[in-house]
C-alpha positions in Angstrom: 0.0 0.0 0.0 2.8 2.0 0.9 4.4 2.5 -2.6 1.3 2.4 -4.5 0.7 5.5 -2.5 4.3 7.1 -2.8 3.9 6.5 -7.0 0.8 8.4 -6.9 2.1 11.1 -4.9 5.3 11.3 -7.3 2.5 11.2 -10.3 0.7 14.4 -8.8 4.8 16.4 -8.1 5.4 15.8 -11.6 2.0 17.4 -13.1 2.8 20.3 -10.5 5.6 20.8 -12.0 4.9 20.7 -15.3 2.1 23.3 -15.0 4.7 25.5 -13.3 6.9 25.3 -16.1 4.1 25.9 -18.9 3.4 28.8 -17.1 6.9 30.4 -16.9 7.1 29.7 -20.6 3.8 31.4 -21.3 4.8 34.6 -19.3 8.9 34.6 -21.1 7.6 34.4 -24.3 3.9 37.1 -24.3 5.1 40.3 -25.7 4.8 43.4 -24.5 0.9 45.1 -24.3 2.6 48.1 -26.2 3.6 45.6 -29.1 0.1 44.3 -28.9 -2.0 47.1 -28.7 -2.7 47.9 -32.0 -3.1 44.5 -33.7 -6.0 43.1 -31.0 -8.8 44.0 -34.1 -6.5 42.8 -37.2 -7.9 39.5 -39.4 -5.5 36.7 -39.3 -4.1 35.7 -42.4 -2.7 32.8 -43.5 -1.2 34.2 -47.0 1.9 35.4 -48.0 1.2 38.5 -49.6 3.8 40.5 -52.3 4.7 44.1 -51.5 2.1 45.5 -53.4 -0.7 43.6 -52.0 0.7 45.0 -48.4 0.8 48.3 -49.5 -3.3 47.5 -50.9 -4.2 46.1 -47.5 -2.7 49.0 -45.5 -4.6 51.8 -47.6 -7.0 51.5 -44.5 -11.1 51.1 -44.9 -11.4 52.0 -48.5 -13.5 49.8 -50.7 -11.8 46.8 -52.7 -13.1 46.7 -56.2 -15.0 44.1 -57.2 -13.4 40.6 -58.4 -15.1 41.0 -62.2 -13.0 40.1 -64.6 -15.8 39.0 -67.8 -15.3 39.7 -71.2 -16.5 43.6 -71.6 -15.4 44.2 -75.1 -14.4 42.5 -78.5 -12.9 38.9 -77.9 -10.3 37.0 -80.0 -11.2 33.2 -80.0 -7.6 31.7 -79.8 -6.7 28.7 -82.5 -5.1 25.4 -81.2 -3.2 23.0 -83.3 -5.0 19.2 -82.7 -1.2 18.0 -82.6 -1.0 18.3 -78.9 -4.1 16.3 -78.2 -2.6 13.7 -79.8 0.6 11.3 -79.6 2.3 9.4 -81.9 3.5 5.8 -81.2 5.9 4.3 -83.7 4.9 6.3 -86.5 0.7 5.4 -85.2 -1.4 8.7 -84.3 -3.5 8.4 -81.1 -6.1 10.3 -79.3 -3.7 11.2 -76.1 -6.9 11.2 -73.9 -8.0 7.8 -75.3 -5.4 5.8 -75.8 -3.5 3.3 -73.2 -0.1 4.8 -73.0 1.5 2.0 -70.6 1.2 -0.8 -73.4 1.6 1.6 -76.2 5.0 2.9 -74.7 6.1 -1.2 -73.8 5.4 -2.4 -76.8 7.0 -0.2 -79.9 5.9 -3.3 -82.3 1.8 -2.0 -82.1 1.1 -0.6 -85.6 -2.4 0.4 -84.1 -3.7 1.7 -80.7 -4.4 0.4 -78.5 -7.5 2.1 -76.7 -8.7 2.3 -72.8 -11.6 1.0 -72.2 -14.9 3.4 -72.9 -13.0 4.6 -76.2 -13.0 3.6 -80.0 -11.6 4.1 -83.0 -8.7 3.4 -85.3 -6.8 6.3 -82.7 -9.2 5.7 -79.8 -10.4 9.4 -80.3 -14.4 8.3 -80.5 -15.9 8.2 -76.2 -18.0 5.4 -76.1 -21.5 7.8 -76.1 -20.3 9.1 -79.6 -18.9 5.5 -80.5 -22.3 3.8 -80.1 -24.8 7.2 -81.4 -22.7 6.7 -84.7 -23.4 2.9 -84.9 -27.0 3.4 -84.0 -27.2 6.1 -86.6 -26.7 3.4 -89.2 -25.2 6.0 -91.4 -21.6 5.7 -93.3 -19.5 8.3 -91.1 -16.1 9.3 -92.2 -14.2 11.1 -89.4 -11.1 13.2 -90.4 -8.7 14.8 -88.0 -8.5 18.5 -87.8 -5.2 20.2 -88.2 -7.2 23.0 -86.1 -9.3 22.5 -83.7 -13.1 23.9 -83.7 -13.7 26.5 -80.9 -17.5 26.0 -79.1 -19.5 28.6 -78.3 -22.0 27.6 -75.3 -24.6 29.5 -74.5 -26.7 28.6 -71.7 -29.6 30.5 -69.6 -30.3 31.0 -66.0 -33.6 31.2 -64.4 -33.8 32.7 -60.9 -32.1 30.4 -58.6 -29.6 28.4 -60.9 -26.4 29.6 -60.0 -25.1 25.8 -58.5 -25.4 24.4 -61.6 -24.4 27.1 -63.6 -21.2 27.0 -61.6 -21.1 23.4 -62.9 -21.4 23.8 -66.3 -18.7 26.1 -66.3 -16.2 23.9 -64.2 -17.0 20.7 -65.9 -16.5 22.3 -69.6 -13.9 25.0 -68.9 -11.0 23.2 -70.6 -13.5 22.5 -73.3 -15.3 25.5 -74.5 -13.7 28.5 -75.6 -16.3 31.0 -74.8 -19.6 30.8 -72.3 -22.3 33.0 -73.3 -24.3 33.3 -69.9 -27.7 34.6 -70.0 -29.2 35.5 -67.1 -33.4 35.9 -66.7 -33.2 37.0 -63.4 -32.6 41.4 -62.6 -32.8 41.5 -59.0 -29.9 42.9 -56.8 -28.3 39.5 -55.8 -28.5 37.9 -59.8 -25.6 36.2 -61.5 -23.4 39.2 -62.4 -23.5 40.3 -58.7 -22.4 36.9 -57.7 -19.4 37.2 -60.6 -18.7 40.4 -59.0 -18.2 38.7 -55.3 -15.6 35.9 -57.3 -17.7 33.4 -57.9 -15.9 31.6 -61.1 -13.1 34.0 -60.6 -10.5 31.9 -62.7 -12.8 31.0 -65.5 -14.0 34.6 -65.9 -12.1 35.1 -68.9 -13.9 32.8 -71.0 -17.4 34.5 -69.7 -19.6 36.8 -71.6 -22.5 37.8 -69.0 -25.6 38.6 -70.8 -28.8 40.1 -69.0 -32.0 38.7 -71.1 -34.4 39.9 -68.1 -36.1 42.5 -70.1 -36.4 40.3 -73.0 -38.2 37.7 -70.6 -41.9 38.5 -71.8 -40.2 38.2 -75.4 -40.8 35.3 -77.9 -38.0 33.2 -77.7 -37.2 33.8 -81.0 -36.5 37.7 -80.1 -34.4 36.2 -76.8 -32.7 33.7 -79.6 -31.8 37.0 -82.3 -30.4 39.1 -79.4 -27.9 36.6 -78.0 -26.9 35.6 -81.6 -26.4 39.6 -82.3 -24.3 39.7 -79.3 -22.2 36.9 -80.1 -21.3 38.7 -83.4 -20.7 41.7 -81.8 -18.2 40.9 -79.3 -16.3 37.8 -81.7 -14.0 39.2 -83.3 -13.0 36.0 -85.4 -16.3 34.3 -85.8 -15.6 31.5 -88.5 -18.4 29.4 -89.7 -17.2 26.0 -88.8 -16.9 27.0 -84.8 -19.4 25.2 -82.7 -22.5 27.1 -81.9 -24.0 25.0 -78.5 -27.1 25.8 -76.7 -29.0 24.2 -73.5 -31.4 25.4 -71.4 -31.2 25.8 -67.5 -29.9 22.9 -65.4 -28.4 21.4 -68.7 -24.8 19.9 -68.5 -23.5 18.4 -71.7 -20.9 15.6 -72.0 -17.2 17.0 -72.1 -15.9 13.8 -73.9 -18.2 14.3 -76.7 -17.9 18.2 -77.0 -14.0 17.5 -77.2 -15.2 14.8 -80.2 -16.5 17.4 -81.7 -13.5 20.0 -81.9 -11.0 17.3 -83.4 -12.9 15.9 -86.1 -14.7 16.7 -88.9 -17.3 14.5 -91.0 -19.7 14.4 -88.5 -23.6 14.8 -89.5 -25.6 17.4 -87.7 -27.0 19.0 -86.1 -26.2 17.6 -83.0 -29.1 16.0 -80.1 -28.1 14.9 -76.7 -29.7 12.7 -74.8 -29.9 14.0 -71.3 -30.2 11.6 -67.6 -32.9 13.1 -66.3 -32.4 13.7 -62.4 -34.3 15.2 -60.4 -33.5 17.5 -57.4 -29.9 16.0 -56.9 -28.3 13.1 -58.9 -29.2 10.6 -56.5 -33.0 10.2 -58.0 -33.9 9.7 -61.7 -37.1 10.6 -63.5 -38.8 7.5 -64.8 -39.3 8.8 -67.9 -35.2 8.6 -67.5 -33.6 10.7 -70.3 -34.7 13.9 -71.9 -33.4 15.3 -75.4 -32.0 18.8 -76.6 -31.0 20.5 -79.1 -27.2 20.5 -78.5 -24.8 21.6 -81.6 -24.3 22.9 -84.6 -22.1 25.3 -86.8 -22.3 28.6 -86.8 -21.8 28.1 -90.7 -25.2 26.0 -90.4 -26.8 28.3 -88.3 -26.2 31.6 -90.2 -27.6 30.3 -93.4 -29.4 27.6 -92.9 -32.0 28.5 -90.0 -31.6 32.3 -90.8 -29.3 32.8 -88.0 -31.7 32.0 -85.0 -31.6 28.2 -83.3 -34.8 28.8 -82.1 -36.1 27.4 -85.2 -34.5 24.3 -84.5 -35.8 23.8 -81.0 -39.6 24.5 -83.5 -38.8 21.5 -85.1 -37.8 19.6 -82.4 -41.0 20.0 -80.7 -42.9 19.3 -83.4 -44.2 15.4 -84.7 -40.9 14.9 -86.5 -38.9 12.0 -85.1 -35.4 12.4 -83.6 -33.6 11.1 -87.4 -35.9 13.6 -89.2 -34.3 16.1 -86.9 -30.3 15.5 -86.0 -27.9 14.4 -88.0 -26.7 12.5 -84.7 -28.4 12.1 -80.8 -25.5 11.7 -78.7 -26.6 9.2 -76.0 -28.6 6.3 -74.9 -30.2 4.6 -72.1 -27.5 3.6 -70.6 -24.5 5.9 -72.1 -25.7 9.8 -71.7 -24.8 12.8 -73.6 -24.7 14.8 -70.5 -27.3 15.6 -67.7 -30.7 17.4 -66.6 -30.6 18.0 -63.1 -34.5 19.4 -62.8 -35.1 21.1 -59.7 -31.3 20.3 -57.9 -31.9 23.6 -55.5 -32.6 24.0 -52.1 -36.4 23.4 -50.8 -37.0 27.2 -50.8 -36.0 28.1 -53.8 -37.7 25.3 -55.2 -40.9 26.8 -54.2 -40.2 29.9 -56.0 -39.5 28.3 -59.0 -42.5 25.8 -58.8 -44.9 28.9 -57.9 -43.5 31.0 -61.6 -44.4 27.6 -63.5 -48.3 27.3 -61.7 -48.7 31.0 -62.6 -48.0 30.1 -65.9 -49.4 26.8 -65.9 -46.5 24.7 -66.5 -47.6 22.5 -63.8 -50.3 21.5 -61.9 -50.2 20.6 -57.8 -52.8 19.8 -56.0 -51.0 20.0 -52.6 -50.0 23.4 -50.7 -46.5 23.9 -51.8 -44.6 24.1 -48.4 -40.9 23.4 -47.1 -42.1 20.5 -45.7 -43.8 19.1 -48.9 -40.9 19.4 -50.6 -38.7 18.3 -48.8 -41.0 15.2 -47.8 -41.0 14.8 -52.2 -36.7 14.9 -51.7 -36.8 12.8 -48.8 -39.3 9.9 -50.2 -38.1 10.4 -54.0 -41.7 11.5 -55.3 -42.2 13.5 -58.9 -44.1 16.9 -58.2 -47.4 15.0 -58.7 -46.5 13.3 -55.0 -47.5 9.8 -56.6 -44.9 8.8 -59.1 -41.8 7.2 -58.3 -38.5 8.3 -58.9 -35.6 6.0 -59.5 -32.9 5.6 -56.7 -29.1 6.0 -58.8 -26.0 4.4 -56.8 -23.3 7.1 -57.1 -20.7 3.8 -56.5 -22.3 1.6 -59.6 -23.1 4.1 -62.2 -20.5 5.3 -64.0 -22.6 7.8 -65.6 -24.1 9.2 -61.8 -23.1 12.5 -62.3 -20.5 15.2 -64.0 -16.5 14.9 -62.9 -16.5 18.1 -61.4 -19.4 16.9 -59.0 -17.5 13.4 -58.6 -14.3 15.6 -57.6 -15.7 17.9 -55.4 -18.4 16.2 -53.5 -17.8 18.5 -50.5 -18.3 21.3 -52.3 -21.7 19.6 -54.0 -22.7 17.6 -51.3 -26.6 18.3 -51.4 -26.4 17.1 -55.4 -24.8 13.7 -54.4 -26.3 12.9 -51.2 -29.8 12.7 -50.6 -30.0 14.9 -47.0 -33.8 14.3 -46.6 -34.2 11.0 -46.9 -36.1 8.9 -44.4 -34.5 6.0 -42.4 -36.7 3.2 -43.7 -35.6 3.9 -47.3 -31.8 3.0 -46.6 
C-alpha cells in the first residue's frame, strides 16, 4: 500500500511541475501590451502577400473593387493546333486522352492503338457515347482529324435560382469551350453578375460573356434567340463558320468527352441531339421517364444560313411530330451511355418553391398539394415527382459510371446536397 501510495504522490509532483513550467514559458515568451495594442482588431491571415498587396491592404477602410473580370469588349477566340491532343507511337497517331499509353510505350511493335476501355476508333479518339450514337445512326460516317481545332461557343440560360449548376457547367467544360455565353433571366440585386462580381468563377471569368436577357423575358423566344446571336457577333471578333455554336437550357450539362469529339474531327452529321439523364433535385434520383433530349450543336456556318441565323427554329422543329432522325444528324446518347445531364429542380427546398410557384402562374404545372418546405422536402426525402404519386428512380453514385459530371465526382464536399440525398427517411436505406 505503501508505494502504490508514494507512486501516486510522485505522479501528482510531476503534473505540478509541469504546470509551473508551462506557465513560466507562457509569461517569457507574451510580448509586451505596447507591441500588442494595436493589432488586438486585425484579421489573421494565412497568406503570403507580395509588396504590393501590403501596400493594398494598408490603404485602411477604403472599398476593394469588385473581383469581375468578364469579357466587356471584342474577344479573340484563340486557335489550337489538334497535334498536342494527340501522340504518336511508332509512327501510329493516337487520341492522347484515349489511348493506353503503358502498353503503347512497352510495346513499340503495335502498328495500331491500342484504346482504354470506354474509347474507340482506329486512334481511340471516339468516347463510347459518340462510338455507339454513330453505330446506331446506321449511317456511313467518315471522321477526319482537324489540323485546327473547332472553338464552341456555349450559351446557356439561367432562371432565378440556378447559380449551383451554372457553376457546374462552367467547371466541368472549362478546358472545353472557348467562350460561355451566360444569360441571365433574373434582374434582382443578388442575380448572376452580382455573384461574378463577389468571385464566384473567378479563374474561368475570362472565357465569360454575362448577358442580362431579363427585359427580354416577356419576349418570344425567337426575339431572346436573335439578341444573343447579335451579341455573339458583336463581341467575336474572329467568328468562322465552322466554330461550334452549343445551346442548353437551365440545369443542362453536356458531355465534355463528346464536346471535345466534336472539336478534333470533322465529318460528322448534324445538327447535334443529346440525350440527357434526367435527375431530379440531386443526382441521386432519376425521373422515370429517365432521359430527356436537346438541341445541343451545330455550326455557326449552319446556323447563319441555314436557320436564318436564329436556333430557335431548331428547337420549333424539335417539338414538333418529327422524329429524332428527321431532326439530328446525330443524338448523342442512350439509355444507358448519356450525352450529358438534366438535373431538374437540384436547389434548395426554398427556392424550389419559388420556381414551382412562376411555372403554376403560368401553368406549366399543376399541384394539388400546398407547396410548403415541408412538402418538398418530404417529395426529396421519399423520392416523389411533383405530382406526389410517381416514383423516382434511386441511382448508386458507386455503380453508375454515368451518376453525375466529374467536377461533381471531384468535389463532393463542395456539392454535397447534389450527391447525397440529406432528406431521406430511415426506412428507405
Amino acid at each position: 500500500m505503501q508505494v502504490r501510495l508514494d507512486g501516486k504522490l510522485a505522479l501528482l509532483y510531476t503534473l505540478l511541475i509541469l504546470q509551473v513550467l508551462i506557465v513560466m514559458i507562457y509569461v517569457a515568451t507574451t510580448p509586451p501590451a505596447e507591441l500588442t495594442a494595436s493589432t488586438t482588431r486585425a484579421s489573421v491571415s494565412f497568406v503570403k502577400f507580395e509588396a504590393s498587396q501590403v501596400s493594398q491592404i494598408n490603404q485602411g477602410n477604403r472599398k476593394r473593387p469588385p473581383i469581375y473580370l468578364t469579357i466587356n469588349g471584342e474577344v479573340a477566340l484563340k486557335d489550337v493546333k489538334t497535334f498536342r491532343l494527340f501522340e504518336v507511337y511508332n509512327h501510329t497517331v493516337c487520341w492522347k486522352f484515349g489511348v493506353d499509353e503503358h502498353k503503347m510505350r512497352s510495346n513499340e511493335r503495335f502498328e495500331r492503338c491500342i484504346c482504354n476501355q470506354g474509347w474507340h476508333g482506329l486512334d481511340c479518339g471516339q468516347p463510347e457515347v459518340v462510338w455507339r450514337a454513330i453505330m446506331a445512326s446506321k449511317q456511313n460516317v467518315s471522321l477526319k482529324r482537324r489540323k485546327t481545332a473547332r472553338r464552341i461557343i456555349h450559351i446557356f440560360f439561367l432562371s432565378d435560382y440556378d447559380s449551383a449548376i451554372a457553376e457546374v457547367v462552367v467547371e466541368e467544360l472549362y478546358n472545353v469551350v472557348d467562350l460561355f455565353v451566360i444569360c441571365d433571366f433574373n434582374n434582382a440585386e443578388d442575380n448572376f453578375r452580382h455573384k461574378l462580381s463577389k468571385g464566384l468563377l473567378q479563374r474561368q471569368q475570362k472565357k465569360i460573356l454575362y448577358v442580362n436577357v431579363a427585359t427580354k423575358s416577356r419576349k418570344p423566344s425567337r426575339t431572346v434567340s436573335k439578341y444573343v446571336w447579335d451579341r455573339v457577333k458583336a463581341v467575336v471578333q474572329n467568328l468562322r463558320d465552322d466554330d461550334i455554336y452549343v445551346t442548353t437550357e437551365p440545369e443542362q450539362i453536356l458531355n465534355s468527352r463528346a464536346l471535345m469529339f466534336l472539336k478534333a474531327y470533322d465529318g460528322w452529321p448534324q445538327p447535334i441531339g443529346f440525350r440527357l439523364r434526367w435527375s431530379v433535385y440531386g443526382f441521386f434520383w432519376q425521373h422515370p421517364l429517365k432521359t430527356t433530349i436537346t438541341l445541343g450543336a451545330y455550326t455557326v456556318g449552319l446556323i447563319r444560313n441555314i436557320y436564318q441565323s436564329n436556333s430557335v427554329l431548331l428547337r420549333q422543329r424539335l417539338d414538333g411530330d418529327a422524329s429524332e432522325r428527321d431532326i439530328f444528324g446525330l443524338v448523342i446518347g442512350d439509355l444507358n451511355h448519356y450525352g450529358g445531364w438534366y438535373c431538374n429542380l437540384c436547389q434548395a427546398p426554398a427556392n424550389i418553391i419559388i420556381g414551382l410557384r412562376n411555372r403554376i402562374q403560368s401553368k406549366e404545372v399543376h399541384i394539388e398539394n400546398t407547396i410548403d418546405v415541408p412538402f418538398v422536402e418530404d417529395l426529396i426525402g421519399s423520392g416523389l415527382w411533383l405530382d406526389g404519386k410517381t416514383g423516382l428512380l434511386r441511382v448508386s453514385k458507386s455503380r453508375d459510371s454515368y451518376f453525375a459530371p466529374e467536377t461533381i465526382l471531384n468535389n463532393t464536399w463542395k456539392y454535397d446536397w447534389l450527391v447525397e440525398n440529406f432528406y431521406a427517411k430511415l426506412d428507405y436505406y
